[in-house]
C-alpha positions as CSV (number, residue, x, y, z in Angstrom):
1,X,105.7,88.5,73.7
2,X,104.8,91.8,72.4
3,X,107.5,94.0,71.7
4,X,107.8,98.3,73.1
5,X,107.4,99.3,69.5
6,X,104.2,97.0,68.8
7,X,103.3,98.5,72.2
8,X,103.4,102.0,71.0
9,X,101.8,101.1,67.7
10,X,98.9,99.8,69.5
11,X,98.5,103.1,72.2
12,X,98.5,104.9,69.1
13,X,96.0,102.5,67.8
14,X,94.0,103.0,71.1
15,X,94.0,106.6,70.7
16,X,93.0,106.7,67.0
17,X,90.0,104.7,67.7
18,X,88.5,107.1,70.1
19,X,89.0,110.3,67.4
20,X,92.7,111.5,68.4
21,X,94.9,112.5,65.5
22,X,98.2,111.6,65.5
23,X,101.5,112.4,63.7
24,X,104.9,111.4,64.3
25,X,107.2,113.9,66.1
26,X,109.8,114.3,63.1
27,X,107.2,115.8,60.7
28,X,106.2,118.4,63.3
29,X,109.7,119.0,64.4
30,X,111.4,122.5,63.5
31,X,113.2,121.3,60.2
32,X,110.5,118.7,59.3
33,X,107.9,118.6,56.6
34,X,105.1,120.1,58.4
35,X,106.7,121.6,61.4
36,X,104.6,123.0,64.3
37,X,107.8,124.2,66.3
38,X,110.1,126.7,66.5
39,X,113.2,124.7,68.1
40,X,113.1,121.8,69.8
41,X,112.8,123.6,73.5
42,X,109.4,124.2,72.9
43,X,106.8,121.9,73.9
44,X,103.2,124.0,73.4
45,X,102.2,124.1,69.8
46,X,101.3,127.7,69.4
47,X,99.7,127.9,65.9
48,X,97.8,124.9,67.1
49,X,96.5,126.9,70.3
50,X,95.6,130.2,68.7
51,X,93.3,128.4,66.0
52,X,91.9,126.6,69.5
53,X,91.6,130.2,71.7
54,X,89.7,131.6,68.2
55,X,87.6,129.4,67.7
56,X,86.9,129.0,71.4
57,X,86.4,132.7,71.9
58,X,85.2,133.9,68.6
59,X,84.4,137.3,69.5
60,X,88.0,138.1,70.6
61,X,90.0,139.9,68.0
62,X,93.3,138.9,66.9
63,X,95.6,140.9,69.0
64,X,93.9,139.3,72.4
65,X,94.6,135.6,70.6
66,X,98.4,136.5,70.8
67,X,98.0,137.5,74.0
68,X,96.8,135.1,75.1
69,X,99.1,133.1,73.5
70,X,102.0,134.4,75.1
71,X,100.6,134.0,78.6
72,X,100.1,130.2,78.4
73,X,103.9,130.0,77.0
74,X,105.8,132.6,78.8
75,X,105.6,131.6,83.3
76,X,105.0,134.2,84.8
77,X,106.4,132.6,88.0
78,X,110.3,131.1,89.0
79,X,108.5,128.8,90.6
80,X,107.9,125.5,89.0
81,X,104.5,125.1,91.4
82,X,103.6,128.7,90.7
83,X,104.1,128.1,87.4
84,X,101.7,124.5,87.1
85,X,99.0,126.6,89.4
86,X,98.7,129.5,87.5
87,X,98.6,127.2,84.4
88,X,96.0,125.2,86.2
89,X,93.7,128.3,87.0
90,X,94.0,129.4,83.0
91,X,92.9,126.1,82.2
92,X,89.7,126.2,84.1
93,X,89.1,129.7,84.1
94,X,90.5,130.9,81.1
95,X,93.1,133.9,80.7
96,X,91.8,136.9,81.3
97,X,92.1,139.7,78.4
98,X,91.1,142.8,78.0
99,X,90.5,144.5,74.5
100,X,89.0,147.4,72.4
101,X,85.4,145.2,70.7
102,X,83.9,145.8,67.4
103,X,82.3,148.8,68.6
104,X,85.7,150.6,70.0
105,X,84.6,149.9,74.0
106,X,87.3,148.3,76.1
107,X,86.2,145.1,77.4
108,X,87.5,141.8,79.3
109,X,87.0,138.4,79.3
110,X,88.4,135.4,80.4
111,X,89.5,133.3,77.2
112,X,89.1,129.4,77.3
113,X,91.5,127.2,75.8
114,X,89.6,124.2,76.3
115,X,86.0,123.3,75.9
116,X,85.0,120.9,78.8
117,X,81.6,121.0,77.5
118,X,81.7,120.1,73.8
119,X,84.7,117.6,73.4
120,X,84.5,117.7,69.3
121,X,85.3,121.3,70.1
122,X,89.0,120.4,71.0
123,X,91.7,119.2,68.9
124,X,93.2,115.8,69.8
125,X,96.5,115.1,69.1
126,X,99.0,112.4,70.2
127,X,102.4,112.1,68.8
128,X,105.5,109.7,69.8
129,X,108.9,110.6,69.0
130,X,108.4,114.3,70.4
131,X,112.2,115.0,71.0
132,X,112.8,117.6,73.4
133,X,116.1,119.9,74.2
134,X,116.6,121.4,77.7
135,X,119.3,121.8,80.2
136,X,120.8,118.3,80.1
137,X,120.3,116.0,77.3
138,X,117.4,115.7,75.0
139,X,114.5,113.9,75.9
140,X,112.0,111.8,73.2
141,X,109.1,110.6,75.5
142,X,107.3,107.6,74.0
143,X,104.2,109.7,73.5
144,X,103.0,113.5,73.7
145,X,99.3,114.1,74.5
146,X,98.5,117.8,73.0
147,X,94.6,119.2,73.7
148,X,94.6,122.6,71.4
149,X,98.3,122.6,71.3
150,X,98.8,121.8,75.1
151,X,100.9,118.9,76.3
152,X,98.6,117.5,79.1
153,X,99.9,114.1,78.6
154,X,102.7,112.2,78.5
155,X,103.5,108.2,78.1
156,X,106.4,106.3,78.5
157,X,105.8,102.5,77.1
158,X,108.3,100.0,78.6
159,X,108.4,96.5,77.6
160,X,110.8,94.8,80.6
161,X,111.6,92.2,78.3
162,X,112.9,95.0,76.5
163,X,115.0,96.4,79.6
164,X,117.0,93.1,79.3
C-alpha cells in the first residue's frame, strides 16, 4: 500500500517530468532560505509575477509592471465572485494599463500574465507544504500549483488508509 507521503513524492514526480519546477514551501516561506513571501497571508508570488508581466509585455515600463502587480493582488470587489470574475477576465484579457512609452505619448494596453500560446513562456511551479494564515487556523494544502506566480492549482493527496 502506498503511503500519502509516497503519494505526494510521486505528484511531484509527475509534475517534474512534464517541466514544472518545484520547491518545498518552507524555503519560500517569509523567514526561509529563499523566501518568495512577505507573510504567510499571501498566496500570489509577486516577484515571481512581475518577472512573468515583463517579460510577457516587454515594451511596458516598470512602473505599469507594479501596476499591474497590484491589480492582480489587491480585489477590487467585496465580493468573493466578483473578485474570481474579474480575476478571470485579467487572465484572458490581460490588465489594462495605461502609461507614458519611450517616446513620452500616453498609451494603453492590456498586459498578459500568461502566455496561452507559447507554454515555455510561463513559469511552472508546484510546491507542497505552502502553509497559509487567514481568519481561522492555518492551512498547508498538500500541493500549490503557481503559473507566473499565480496559484491556479491546488491538491489535496489523501491516502484513506491513512485516515484510519
Amino acid at each position: 500500500m502506498i503511503t500519502e507521503n509516497q503519494l505526494k513524492q510521486l505528484a511531484i514526480q509527475w509534475f517534474q517530468d512534464t517541466g514544472w519546477n518545484y520547491v518545498h514551501g518552507a524555503v519560500i516561506a517569509p523567514e526561509g532560505v529563499a523566501a518568495e513571501r512577505e507573510d504567510f497571508r499571501a498566496v500570489v508570488l509577486k516577484g515571481r509575477l512581475a518577472e512573468a508581466v515583463r517579460r510577457l509585455n516587454p515594451k511596458l515600463p516598470e512602473s505599469a509592471v507594479e501596476e499591474v502587480v497590484h491589480v492582480v493582488t489587491k480585489p477590487e470587489h467585496p465580493s468573493l465572485v466578483q473578485s474570481n470574475r474579474a480575476f478571470h477576465r485579467y487572465l484572458m484579457d490581460g490588465v489594462l494599463v495605461e502609461f507614458t512609452n519611450a517616446q513620452g505619448e500616453k498609451e494603453a494596453d492590456h498586459a498578459q500574465l500568461v502566455d496561452f500560446t507559447w507554454a515555455s513562456r510561463n513559469d511552472f511551479l508546484v510546491v507542497n507544504q505552502f502553509t497559509i494564515t487567514g481568519t481561522k487556523k492555518p492551512r498547508r494544502p498538500d500541493l500549490v500549483c503557481f503559473v507566473n506566480g499565480l496559484p491556479l492549482g491546488l491538491i489535496e493527496l489523501k491516502n484513506p488508509a491513512d485516515q484510519q
